[in-house]
N, C-alpha and C positions, 0 to 999 in steps of 0.2 A: 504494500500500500504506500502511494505518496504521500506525503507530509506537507501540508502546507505554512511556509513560515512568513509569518507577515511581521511588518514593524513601522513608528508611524514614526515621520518625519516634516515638522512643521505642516502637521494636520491632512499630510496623503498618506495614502495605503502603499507601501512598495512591497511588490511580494517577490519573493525568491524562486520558489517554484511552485505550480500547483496544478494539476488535473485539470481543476475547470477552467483554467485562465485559459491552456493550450486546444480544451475545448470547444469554449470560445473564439477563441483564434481561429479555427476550423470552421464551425459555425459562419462566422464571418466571411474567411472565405468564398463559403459556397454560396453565400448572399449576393457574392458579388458575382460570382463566376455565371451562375443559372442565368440569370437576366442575359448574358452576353450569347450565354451558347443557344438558348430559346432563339432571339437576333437574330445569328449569325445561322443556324435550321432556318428559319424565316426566308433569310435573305438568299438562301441556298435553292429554297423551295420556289419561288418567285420571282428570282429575278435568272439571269446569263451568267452569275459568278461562276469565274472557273474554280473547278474544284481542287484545283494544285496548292491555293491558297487557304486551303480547312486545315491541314497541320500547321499552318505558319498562324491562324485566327486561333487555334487551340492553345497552342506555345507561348502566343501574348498573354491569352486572355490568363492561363492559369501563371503565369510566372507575376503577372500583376496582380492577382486576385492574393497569393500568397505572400509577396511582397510586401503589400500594403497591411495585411492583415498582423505580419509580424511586425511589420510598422506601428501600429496604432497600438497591439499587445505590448512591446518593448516598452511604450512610454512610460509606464506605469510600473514597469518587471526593471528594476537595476541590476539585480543580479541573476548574471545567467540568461539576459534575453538573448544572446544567440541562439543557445541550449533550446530555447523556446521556440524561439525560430526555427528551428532545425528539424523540432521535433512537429511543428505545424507543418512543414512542408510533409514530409514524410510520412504523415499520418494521413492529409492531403489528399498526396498523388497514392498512398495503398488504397485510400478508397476508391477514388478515382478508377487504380486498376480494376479491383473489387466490382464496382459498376459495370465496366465497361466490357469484361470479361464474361459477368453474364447476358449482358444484353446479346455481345455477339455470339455467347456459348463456345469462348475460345482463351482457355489457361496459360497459351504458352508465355514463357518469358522470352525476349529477343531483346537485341542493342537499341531498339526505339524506348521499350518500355522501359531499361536502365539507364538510359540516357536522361526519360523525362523524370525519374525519381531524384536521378545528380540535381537536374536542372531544380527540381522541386525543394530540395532539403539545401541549395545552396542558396537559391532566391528567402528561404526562409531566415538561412543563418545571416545574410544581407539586410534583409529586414528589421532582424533582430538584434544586429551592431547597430543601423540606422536609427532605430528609434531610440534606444537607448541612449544614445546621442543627443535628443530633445530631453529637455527640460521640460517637467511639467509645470506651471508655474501657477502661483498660488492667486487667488484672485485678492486684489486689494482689499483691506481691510474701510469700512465705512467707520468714520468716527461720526459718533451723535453731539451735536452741541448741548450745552444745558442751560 
């Protein structure tokens, strides 16, 4: 079982590591990711796009959808958002397999699907130096007059 350790620091939550933070993170994700691949079927289905271009719209969309996701988790995680990051991509792109695998009714592993796990668990651990990098900053304080 993971442990989640939290500690406050001038009135934020920073947490170290935690189960539902990286869940979240995932969640997130796929919040972004769906709206795009819904799109991008759409635009497949009705318009002349050629189809050379569906791995090149998959590749963006999840290496941004993960990106961003460990972005916005990191802010908050100081220690160990790469760790987070890393673990969002990868958790990610298994699903991702997981889906896609039954949809097409097809297990195997090949250099596409290891390639896009690299790409998945390195955009995470990017994400999760990047945000870490932000500051989250505390909102001013209101003084009342008397």
């Amino acid at each position: 079982m993971v442990k989640k350790t939290t500690y406050a620091v001038k009135g934020q939550v920073i947490e170290k590591f935690g189960f539902f933070s990286v869940l979240k993170g995932i969640i997130f994700a796929y919040l972004i990711t769906i709206p795009f691949f819904i799109f991008f079927a759409l635009v497949l289905t009705y318009t002349n796009f050629p189809e050379k271009y569906i791995v090149l719209a998959v590749m963006a969309t999840t290496i941004g959808s993960i990106l961003f996701a460990s972005l916005v988790l990191a802010k908050n995680v100081k220690n160990k958002a790469w760790f987070n990051g890393i673990l969002i991509g990868f958790i990610y792109m298994v699903l991702l397999y997981l889906a896609s695998s039954i949809v097409f009714k097809d297990f195997s592993l090949d250099r596409y699907i290891l390639t896009m796990v690299l790409i998945g668990v390195l955009s995470g651990a990017i994400g999760g130096i990047l945000g870490a990098g932000f500051e989250t900053k505390a909102k001013p304080r209101k003084w009342k007059r008397k």
